[in-house]
C-alpha positions in Angstrom: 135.3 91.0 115.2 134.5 91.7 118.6 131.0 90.8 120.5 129.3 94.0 122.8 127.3 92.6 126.0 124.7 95.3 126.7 123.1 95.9 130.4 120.4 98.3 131.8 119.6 99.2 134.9 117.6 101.9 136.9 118.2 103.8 140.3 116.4 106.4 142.3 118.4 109.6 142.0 119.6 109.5 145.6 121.0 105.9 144.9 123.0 107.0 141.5 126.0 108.0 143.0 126.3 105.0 145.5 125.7 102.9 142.3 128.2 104.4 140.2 130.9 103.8 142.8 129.7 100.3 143.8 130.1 99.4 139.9 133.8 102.0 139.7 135.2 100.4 142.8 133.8 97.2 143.5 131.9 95.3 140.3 134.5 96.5 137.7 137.4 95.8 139.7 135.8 92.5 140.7 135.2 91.3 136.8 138.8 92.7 135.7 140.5 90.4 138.6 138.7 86.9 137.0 141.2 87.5 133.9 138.4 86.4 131.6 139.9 84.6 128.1 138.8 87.5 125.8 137.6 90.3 128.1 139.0 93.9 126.6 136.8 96.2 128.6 133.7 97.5 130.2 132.3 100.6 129.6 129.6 102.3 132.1 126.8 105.2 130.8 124.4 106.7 132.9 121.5 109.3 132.0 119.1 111.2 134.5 115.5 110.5 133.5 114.3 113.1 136.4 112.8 110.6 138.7 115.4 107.8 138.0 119.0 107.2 136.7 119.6 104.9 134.1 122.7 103.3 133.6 124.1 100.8 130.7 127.5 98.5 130.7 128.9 97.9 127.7 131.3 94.7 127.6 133.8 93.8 125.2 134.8 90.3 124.6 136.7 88.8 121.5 133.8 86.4 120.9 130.7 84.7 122.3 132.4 81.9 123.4 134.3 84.2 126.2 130.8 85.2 127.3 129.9 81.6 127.5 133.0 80.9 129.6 132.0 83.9 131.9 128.1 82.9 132.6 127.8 79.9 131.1 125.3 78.1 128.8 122.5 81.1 130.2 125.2 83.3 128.9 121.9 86.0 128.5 121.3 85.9 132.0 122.3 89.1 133.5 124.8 89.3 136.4 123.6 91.4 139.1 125.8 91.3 142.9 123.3 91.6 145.7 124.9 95.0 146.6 124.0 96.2 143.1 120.4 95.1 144.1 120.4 96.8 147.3 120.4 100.3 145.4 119.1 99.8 141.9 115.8 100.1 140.9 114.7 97.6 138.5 116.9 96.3 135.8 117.1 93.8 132.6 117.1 90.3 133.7 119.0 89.6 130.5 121.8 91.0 128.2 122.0 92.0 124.6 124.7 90.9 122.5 125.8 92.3 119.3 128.5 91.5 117.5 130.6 94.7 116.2 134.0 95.2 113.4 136.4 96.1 116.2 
């Protein structure tokens, strides 16, 4: 079993692009180096809505427990870098998590 940690978030279509590579070259890069206990992957999906972008991060962790190592006991609390700010829109102030037979 495997726990999914889902995220949403909304740009401007001029600020998709400076978004995507923020999260491809800075966030990702920045989680993968913390060598999280139980961290497989993060995936990143993005859809254009016309007048916004949204985008979702899917996270893969062996359990809940490795979430709760990552954020802590608000483990629902979504982590959002002030440079992510900067550009988004709006976005979910807390994370899904659903557990999943991988």
């Amino acid at each position: 079993m495997a726990v999914k940690r889902i995220w949403r978030g909304w740009t401007t279509p001029e600020n998709a692009d400076p978004y995507r590579d923020l999260l491809k070259n800075h966030v990702c890069p920045g989680i993968e180096a913390k060598n999280i206990d139980g961290y497989r992957s993060l995936e990143l999906l993005s859809r254009d809505l016309g007048d916004e972008v949204e985008f979702m991060t899917i996270m893969t962790f062996d359990d809940l427990s490795n979430i709760v190592g990552l954020q802590g006991a608000d483990y629902e609390r979504a982590y959002v870098p002030e440079a992510a700010q900067a550009v988004l829109k709006r976005w979910d102030q807390t994370c899904l998590h659903f557990e999943t037979d991988e």
